[in-house]
C-alpha positions in Angstrom: 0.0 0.0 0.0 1.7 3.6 -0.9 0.1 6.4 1.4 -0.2 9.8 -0.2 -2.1 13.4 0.6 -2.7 14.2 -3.2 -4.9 12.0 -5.2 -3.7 13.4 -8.4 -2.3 10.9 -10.5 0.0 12.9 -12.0 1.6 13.7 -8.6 2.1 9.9 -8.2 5.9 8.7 -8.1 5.0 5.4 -8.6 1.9 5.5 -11.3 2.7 2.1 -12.5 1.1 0.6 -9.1 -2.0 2.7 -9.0 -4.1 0.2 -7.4 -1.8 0.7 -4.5 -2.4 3.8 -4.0 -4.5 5.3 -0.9 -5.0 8.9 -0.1 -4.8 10.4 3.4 -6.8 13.4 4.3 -4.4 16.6 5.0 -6.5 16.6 8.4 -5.7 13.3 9.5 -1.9 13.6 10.8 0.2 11.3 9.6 4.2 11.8 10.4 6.0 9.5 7.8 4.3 11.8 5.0 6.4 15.1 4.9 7.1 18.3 2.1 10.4 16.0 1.8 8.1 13.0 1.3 5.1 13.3 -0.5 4.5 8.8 -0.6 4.7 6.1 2.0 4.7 2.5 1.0 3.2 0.5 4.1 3.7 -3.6 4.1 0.9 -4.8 5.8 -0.2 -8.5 6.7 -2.8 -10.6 7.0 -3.9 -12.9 9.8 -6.3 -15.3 10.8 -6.5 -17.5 13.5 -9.2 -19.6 15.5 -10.1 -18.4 18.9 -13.3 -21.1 19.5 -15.3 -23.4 17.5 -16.4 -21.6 14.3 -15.3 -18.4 15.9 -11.9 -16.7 14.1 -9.7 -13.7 14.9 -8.0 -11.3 12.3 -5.0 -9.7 12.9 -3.6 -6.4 10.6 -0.1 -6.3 11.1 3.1 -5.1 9.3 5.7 -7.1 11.4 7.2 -9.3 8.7 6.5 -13.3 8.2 9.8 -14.2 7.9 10.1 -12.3 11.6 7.0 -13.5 13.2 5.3 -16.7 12.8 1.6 -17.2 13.5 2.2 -19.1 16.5 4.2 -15.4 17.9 1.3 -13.3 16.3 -0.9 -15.9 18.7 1.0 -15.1 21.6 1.4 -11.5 22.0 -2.3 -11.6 21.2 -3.4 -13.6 23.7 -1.3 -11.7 26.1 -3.0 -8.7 25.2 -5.9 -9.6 25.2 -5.2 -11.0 28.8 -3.8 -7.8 30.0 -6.6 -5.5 28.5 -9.2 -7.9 30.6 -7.5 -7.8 33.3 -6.8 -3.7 33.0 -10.8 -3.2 32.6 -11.7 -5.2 35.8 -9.3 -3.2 37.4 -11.1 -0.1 36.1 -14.4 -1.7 37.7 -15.7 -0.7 41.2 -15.3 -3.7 43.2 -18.7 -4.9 44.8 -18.1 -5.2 48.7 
């Protein structure tokens, strides 16, 4: 995916790989997009994985697959999601 402000196509660096272009508003900030830079190409991937019977989770992720298995996607995931329940019921008044 190549980010860019300007939807022009004749502003794009890259016009050969138009599909893979996506504009960002100029109200949405957006560091990696500067005068310097008008493009940013962003590798993103794809993951799926099956939490319960029939029920399946999807990860959007740009760490690379060669990097980070499924089974490492799985765990930090799980962790998380661990953490964040366990940072909500702390959050909870506690009946007495």
């Amino acid at each position: 995916m190549i980010l860019t402000r300007s939807n022009s196509k004749k502003l794009r660096q890259h016009p050969e790989l138009e599909s893979m272009y996506r504009c960002i508003c100029k109200a949405v900030p957006f560091d990696f997009i500067t005068d310097n830079r008008s493009e940013y190409c962003m590798r993103l991937r794809v993951v799926r994985f099956q939490i319960a019977e029939g029920v399946y989770e999807n990860i959007i992720t740009n760490l690379p697959e060669k990097e980070f298995s499924l089974e490492q996607i799985m765990s930090c995931h799980i962790f998380l999601a661990i953490f964040y329940i366990d940072y909500l019921c702390r959050l909870t008044p506690k009946e007495q």
